[in-house]
C-alpha positions as CSV (number, residue, x, y, z in Angstrom):
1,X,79.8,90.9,96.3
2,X,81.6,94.0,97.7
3,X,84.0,95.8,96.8
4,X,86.5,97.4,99.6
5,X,88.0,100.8,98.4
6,X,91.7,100.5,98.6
7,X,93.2,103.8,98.5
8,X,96.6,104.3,96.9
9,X,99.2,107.0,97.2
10,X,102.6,107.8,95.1
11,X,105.2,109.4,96.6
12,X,107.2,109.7,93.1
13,X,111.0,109.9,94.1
14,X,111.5,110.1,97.7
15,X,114.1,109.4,100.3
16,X,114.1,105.8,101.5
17,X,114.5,106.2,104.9
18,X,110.9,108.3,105.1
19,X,109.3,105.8,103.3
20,X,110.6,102.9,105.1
21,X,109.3,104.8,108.3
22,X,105.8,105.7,106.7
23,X,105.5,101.9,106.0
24,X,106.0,100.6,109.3
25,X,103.6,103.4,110.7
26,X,100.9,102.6,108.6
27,X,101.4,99.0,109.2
28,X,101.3,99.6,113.1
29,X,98.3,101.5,112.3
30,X,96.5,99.0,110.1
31,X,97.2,96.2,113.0
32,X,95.7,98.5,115.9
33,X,92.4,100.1,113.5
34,X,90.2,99.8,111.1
35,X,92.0,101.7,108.5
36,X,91.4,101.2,104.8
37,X,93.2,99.4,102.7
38,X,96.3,101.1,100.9
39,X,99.1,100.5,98.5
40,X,102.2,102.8,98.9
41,X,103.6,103.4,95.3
42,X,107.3,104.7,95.6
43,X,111.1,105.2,94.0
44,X,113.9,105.9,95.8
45,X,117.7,106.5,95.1
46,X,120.2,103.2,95.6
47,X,120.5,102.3,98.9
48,X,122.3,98.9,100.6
49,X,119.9,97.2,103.2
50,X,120.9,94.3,105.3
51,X,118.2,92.1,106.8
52,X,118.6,90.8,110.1
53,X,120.7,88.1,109.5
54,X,123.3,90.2,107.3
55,X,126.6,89.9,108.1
56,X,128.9,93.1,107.1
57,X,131.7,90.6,106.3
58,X,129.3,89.6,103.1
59,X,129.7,92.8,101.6
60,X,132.3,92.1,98.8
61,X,133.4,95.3,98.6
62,X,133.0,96.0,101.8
63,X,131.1,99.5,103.4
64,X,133.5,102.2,102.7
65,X,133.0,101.6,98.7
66,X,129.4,102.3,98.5
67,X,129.3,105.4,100.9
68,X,131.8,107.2,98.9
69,X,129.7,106.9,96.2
70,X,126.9,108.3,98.3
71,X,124.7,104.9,98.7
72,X,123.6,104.4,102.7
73,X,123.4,101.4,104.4
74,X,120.0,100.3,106.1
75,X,119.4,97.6,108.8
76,X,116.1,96.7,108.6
77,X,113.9,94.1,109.8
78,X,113.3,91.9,106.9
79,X,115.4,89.0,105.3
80,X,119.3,88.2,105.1
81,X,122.1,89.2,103.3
């Protein structure tokens, strides 16, 4: 049997946003090459993310509350509410 090398890299604390991007362009990567397995191992402060079916109106207490205490909000591509 073989074993494939997965290679793994930990980016500690780190700002969401840069990670969210490094996924998505080491996914688009993966898909398009030969590149080698990896598992991204990461932390990063609070942040709200609403999927693509998220509607704003869900958000109890609604989008002003969380940025004045500093958390962003995210669309991304995944999931709902």
């Amino acid at each position: 049997m073989v074993r494939a090398k997965t290679h793994y890299f930990d980016f500690r604390i780190s700002p969401y946003e840069s990670l969210w991007i490094l996924q998505k362009r080491l996914v688009g990567m993966k898909i398009k090459s030969d590149l080698p397995d990896f598992l991204l191992l990461g932390e990063h402060l609070p942040v709200y993310t609403l999927g693509k079916g998220a509607d704003l109106a869900n958000i109890l207490r609604g989008k002003t509350f969380f940025e004045k205490k500093g958390i962003p909000f995210y669309r991304v591509e995944r999931g709902g509410d």
